[in-house]
C-alpha positions as CSV (number, residue, x, y, z in Angstrom):
1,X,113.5,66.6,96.1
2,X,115.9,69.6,96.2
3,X,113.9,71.2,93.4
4,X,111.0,71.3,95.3
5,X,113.1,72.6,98.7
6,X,114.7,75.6,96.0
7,X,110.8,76.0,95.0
8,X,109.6,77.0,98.8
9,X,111.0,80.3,98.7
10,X,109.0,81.5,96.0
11,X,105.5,79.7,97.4
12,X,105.8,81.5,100.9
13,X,106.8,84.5,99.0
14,X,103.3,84.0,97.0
15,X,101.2,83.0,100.3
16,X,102.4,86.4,101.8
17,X,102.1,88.8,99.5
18,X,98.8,86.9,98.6
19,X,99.7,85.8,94.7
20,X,97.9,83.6,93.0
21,X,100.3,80.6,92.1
22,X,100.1,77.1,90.9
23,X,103.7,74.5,91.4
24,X,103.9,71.3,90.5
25,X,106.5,69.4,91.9
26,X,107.6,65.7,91.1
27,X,107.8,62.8,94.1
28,X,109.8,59.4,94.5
29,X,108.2,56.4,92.9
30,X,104.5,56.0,95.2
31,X,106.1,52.6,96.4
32,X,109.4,54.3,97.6
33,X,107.3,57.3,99.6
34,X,108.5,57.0,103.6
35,X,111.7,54.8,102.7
36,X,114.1,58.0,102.2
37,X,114.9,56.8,99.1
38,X,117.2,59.0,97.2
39,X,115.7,62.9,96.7
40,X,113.0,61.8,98.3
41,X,111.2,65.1,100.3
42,X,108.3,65.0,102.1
43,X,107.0,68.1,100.1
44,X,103.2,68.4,101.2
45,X,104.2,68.2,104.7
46,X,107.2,71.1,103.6
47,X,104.5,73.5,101.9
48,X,101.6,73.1,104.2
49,X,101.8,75.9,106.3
50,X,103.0,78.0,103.5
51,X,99.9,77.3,100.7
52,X,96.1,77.6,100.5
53,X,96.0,73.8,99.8
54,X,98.2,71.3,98.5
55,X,97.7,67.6,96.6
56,X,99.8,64.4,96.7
57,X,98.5,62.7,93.1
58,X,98.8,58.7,93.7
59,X,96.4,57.9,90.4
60,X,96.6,59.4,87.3
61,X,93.1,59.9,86.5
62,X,93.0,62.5,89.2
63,X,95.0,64.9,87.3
64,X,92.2,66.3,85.6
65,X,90.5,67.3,88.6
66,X,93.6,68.2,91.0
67,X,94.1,70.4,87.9
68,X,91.2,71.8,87.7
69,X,90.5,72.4,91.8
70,X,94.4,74.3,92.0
71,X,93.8,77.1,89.8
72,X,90.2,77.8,91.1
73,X,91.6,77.4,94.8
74,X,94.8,79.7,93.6
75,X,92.4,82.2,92.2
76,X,89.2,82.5,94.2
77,X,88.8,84.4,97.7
78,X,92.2,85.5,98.6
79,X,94.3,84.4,96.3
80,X,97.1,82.6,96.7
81,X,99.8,79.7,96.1
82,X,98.3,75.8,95.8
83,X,101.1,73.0,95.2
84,X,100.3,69.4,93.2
85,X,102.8,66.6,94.0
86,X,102.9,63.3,91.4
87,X,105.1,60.6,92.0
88,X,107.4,59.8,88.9
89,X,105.7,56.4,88.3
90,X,102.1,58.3,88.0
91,X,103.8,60.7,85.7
92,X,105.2,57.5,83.7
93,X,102.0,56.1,83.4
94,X,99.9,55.4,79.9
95,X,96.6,57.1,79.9
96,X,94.3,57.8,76.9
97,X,92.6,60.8,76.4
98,X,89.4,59.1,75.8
99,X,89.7,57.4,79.4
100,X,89.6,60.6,81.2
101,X,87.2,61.4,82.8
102,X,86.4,65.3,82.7
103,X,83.1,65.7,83.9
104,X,84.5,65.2,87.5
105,X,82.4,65.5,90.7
106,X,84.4,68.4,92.7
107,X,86.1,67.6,95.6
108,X,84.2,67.1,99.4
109,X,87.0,69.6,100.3
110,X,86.1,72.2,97.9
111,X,82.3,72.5,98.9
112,X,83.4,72.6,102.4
113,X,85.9,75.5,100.9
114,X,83.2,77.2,98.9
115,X,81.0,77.4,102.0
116,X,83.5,79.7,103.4
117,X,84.1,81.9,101.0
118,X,82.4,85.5,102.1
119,X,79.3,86.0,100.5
120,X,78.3,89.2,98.9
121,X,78.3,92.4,101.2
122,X,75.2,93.0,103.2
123,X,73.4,96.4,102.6
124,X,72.8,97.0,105.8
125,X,76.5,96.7,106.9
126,X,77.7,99.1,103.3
127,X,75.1,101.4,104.7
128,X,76.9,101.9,107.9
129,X,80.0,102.5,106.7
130,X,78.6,105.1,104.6
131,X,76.7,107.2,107.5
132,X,80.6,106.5,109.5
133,X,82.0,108.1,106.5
134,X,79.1,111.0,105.8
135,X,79.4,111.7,109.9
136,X,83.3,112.3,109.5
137,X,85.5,115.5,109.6
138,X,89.0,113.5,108.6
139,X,88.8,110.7,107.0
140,X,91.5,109.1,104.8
141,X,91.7,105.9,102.9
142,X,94.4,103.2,103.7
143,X,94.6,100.4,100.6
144,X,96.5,97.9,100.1
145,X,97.3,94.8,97.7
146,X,93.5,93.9,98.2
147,X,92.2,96.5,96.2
148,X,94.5,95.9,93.0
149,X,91.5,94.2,91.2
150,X,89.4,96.5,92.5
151,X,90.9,100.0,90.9
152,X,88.3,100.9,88.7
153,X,85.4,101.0,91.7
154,X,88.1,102.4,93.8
155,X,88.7,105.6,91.6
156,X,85.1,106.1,90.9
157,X,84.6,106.0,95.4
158,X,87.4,108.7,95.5
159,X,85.6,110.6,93.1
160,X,82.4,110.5,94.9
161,X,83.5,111.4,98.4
162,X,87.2,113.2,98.0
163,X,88.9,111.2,100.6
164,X,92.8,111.4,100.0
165,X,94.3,107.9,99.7
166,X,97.7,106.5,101.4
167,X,98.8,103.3,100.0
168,X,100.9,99.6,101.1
169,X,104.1,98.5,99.5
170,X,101.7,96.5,98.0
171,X,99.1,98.7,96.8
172,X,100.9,101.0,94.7
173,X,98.5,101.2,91.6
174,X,95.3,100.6,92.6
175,X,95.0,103.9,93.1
176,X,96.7,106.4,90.1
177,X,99.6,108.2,92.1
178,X,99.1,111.0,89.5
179,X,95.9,112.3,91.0
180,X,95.7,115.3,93.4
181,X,94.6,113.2,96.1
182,X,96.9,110.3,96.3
183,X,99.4,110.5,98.8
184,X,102.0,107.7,97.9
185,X,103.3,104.7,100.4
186,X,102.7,104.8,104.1
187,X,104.2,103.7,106.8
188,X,108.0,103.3,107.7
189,X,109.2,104.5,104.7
190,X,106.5,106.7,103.4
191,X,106.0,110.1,102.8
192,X,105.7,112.5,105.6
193,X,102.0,113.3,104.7
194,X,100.7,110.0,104.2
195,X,101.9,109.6,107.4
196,X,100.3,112.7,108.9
197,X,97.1,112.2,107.3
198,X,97.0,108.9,109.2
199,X,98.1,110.0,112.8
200,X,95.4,113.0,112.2
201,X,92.4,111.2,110.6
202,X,88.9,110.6,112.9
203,X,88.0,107.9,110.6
204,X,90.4,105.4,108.5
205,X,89.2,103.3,105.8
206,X,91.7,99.8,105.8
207,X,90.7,98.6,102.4
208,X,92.2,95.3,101.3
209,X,94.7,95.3,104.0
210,X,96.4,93.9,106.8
211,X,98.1,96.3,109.0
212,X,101.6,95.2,108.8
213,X,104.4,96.4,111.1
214,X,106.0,98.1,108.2
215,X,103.1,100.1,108.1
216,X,101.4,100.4,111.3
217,X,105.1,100.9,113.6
218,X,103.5,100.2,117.2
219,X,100.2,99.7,116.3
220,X,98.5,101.3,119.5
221,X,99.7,104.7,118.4
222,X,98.6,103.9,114.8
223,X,95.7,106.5,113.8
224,X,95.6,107.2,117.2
225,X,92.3,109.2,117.1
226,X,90.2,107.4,114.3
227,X,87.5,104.9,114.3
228,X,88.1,101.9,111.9
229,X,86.4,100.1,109.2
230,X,88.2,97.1,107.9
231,X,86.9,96.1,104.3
232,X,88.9,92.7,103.5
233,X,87.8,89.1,102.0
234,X,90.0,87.0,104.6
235,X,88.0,87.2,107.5
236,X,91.1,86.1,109.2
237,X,92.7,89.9,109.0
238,X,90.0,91.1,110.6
239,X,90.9,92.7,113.8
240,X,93.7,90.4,113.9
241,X,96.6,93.3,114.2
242,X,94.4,96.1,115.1
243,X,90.7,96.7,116.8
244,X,88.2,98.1,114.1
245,X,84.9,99.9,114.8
246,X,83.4,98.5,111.3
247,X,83.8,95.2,109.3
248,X,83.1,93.8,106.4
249,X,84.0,90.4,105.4
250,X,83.7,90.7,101.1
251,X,84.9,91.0,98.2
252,X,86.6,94.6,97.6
253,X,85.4,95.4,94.3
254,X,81.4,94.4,95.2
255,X,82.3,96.6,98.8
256,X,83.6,99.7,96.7
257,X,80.6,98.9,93.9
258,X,78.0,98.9,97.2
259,X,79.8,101.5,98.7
260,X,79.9,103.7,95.5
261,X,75.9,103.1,95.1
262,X,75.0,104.6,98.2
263,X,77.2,107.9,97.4
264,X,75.4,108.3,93.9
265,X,71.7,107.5,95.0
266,X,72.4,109.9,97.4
267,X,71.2,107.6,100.0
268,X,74.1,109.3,102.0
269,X,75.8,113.0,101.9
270,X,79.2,114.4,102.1
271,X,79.2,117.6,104.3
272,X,81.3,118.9,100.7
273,X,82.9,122.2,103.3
274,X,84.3,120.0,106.0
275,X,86.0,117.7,103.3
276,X,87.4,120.3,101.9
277,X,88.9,121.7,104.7
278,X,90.6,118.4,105.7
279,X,91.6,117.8,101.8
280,X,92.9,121.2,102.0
281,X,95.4,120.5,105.4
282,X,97.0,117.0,103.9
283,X,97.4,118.7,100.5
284,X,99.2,121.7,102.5
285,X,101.3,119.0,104.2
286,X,102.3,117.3,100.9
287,X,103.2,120.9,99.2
288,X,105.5,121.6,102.4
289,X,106.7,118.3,103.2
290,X,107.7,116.7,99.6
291,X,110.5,114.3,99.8
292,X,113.9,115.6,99.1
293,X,117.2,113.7,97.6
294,X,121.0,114.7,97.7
295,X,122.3,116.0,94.3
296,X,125.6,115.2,93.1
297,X,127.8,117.2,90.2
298,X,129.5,114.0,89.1
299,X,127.1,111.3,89.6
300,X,123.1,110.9,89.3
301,X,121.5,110.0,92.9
302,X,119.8,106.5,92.0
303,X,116.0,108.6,93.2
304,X,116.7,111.3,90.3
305,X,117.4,108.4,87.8
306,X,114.1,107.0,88.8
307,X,112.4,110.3,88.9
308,X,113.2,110.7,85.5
309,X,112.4,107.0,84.2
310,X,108.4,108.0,86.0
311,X,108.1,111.1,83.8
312,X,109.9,109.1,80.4
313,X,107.6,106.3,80.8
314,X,104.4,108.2,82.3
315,X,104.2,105.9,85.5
316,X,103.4,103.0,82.8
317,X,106.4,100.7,83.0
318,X,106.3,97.7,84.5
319,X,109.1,97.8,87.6
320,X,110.6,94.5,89.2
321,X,112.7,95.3,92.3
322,X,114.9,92.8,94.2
323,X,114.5,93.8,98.4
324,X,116.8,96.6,100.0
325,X,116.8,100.3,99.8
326,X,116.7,100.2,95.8
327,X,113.1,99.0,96.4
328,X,112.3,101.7,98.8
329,X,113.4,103.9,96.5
330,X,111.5,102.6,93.3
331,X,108.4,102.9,95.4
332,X,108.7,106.3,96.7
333,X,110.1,107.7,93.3
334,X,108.2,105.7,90.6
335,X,104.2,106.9,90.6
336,X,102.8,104.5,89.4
337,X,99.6,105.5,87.2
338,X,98.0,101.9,86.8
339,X,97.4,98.5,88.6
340,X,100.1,95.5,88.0
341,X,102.9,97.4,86.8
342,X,105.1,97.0,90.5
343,X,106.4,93.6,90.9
344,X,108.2,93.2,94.3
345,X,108.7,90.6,97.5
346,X,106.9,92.6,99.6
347,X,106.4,90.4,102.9
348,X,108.8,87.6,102.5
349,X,111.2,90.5,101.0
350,X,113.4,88.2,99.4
351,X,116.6,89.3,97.9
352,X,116.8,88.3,94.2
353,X,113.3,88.8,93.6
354,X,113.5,91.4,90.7
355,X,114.9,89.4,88.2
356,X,113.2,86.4,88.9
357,X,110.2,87.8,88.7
358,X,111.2,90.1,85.6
């Protein structure tokens, strides 16, 4: 009932920012379901449009599979929430262990859900993107939340080629902020050379993203003069904000893996002189255009009290924000030096999140 209405928050909070989450809510006796009988909520019909999948438990000896099905349906592809139901007279119910029945059959909805999950990248389509990458003068790399799993293969792919990286609200980490080539958040409340590396690039990279408006602004003058190649393992954001030249439908960390392959076999070549050139123009930009705060002599701006928590803590902490200008702050002052160490509602943004979530 009104538990489950104070739970929805948090599950489209976890749909959006594509969080892996499993609730478990309790229903009305199955005989009272449909009567409005006190607390009752129709909870699956709530949640649908706001989880990957969702189960309404009316026997007991389903558990073990319903179970079993949410947290691989929570975890696998793009991740994200999954809600189970049980009426309180299943969860009242007498069951021994030894009548369970765990070597389930899985679900006719799961194989039809496997099906559709991408299958490994194609060669052919890796080897594309390399020559599109080998072939340009400007490129830069655009990752988001998609590639937080993927940080070790995305490292090793900046190492390889030298591309300078611009990161989401939600992809701070994947990439270490520390390194000469990162360029911090993009978008609406990024840094001025993120931002200039995008409007100038011929060729952007969208790893593990989806071209929100926070980032993107009007999205027909978004990297105005590059091609695109969308990397992403929801086939659904692909092309859905923005028109991309090249696609691929897979998993980020076998993309990079492919990706990163191709660069050491030296089945494709970086013109080394015209990277550097480009490198050298957005690390100009972020010498020259390095974001600024007011000083005060009897207070301490809130960015300078951040600043100083990044360089105590080495960009290691782990940082929960709530939603406002604090967070804008925390991720345009805090560099973050490792994956999962930036909790925060980034497209819900709702208020409250930060302790909650700390």
């Amino acid at each position: 009932g009104p538990g489950a209405t104070n739970l929805v928050t948090g599950i489209a909070d976890a749909m959006l920012d594509s969080i892996p989450m499993v609730a478990i809510t309790g229903q009305v006796p199955r005989r009272m379901i449909g009567t409005d009988a006190f607390q009752e909520t129709p909870t699956v019909e709530i949640t649908r449009p706001i989880t990957k999948h969702n189960y309404l438990v009316m026997d007991i000896k389903d558990i073990p599979r319903v179970v079993a099905e949410a947290f691989y349906l929570a975890r696998s592809g793009r991740p994200g929430p999954v809600l189970i139901d049980i009426p309180k007279d299943v969860q009242q119910q007498m069951l021994n262990p030894s009548e369970l029945d765990t070597s389930f059959e899985p679900s006719k909805m799961l194989e039809y859900y496997d099906k559709r999950l991408p299958a490994d990248p194609r060669k052919g389509l890796l080897l594309d993107v390399a020559r599109a990458i080998a072939n340009a003068k400007r490129p830069v790399l655009y990752v988001g939340g998609g590639c937080i799993d993927a940080s070790e293969e995305l490292a090793k792919f900046v190492e390889l080629t030298g591309i300078p990286v611009a990161q989401t609200l939600m992809g701070l980490g994947s990439f270490s902020e520390m390194h000469p080539l990162a360029l911090q958040m993009l978008g609406m409340h990024g840094t001025i050379y993120a931002n200039y590396a995008i409007d100038k690039c011929d060729l952007l990279l969208a790893f593990g993203v989806r071209f929100d408006d926070r980032v993107t602004g009007k999205v027909k003058d978004f990297a105005p003069n590059a091609s695109i190649v969308h990397i992403d393992i929801d086939a659904a954001e692909i092309g859905k904000n923005k028109a991309v030249d090249y696609s691929v439908c897979a998993d980020m960390g076998q993309s990079l893996g492919g990706l990163n392959k191709l660069f050491e076999e030296k089945q494709v070549e970086i013109n080394a002189q015209t990277m550097k050139e480009w490198t050298d123009d957005v690390l100009e930009q972020k010498k020259l255009k390095q974001m600024t705060y007011p000083e005060y002599e009897d207070a301490i701006a809130p960015q300078h009290a951040i600043k100083v928590l990044e360089e105590v803590t080495k960009g290691d902490a782990v940082i929960s924000t709530g939603v406002g200008q604090h967070q804008m702050w925390a991720a345009q002052w805090y560099r973050f030096a490792k994956p999962r160490r930036w909790l925060t509602s980034g497209g819900l943004g709702s208020m409250g999140y930060g302790f909650s979530a700390a």
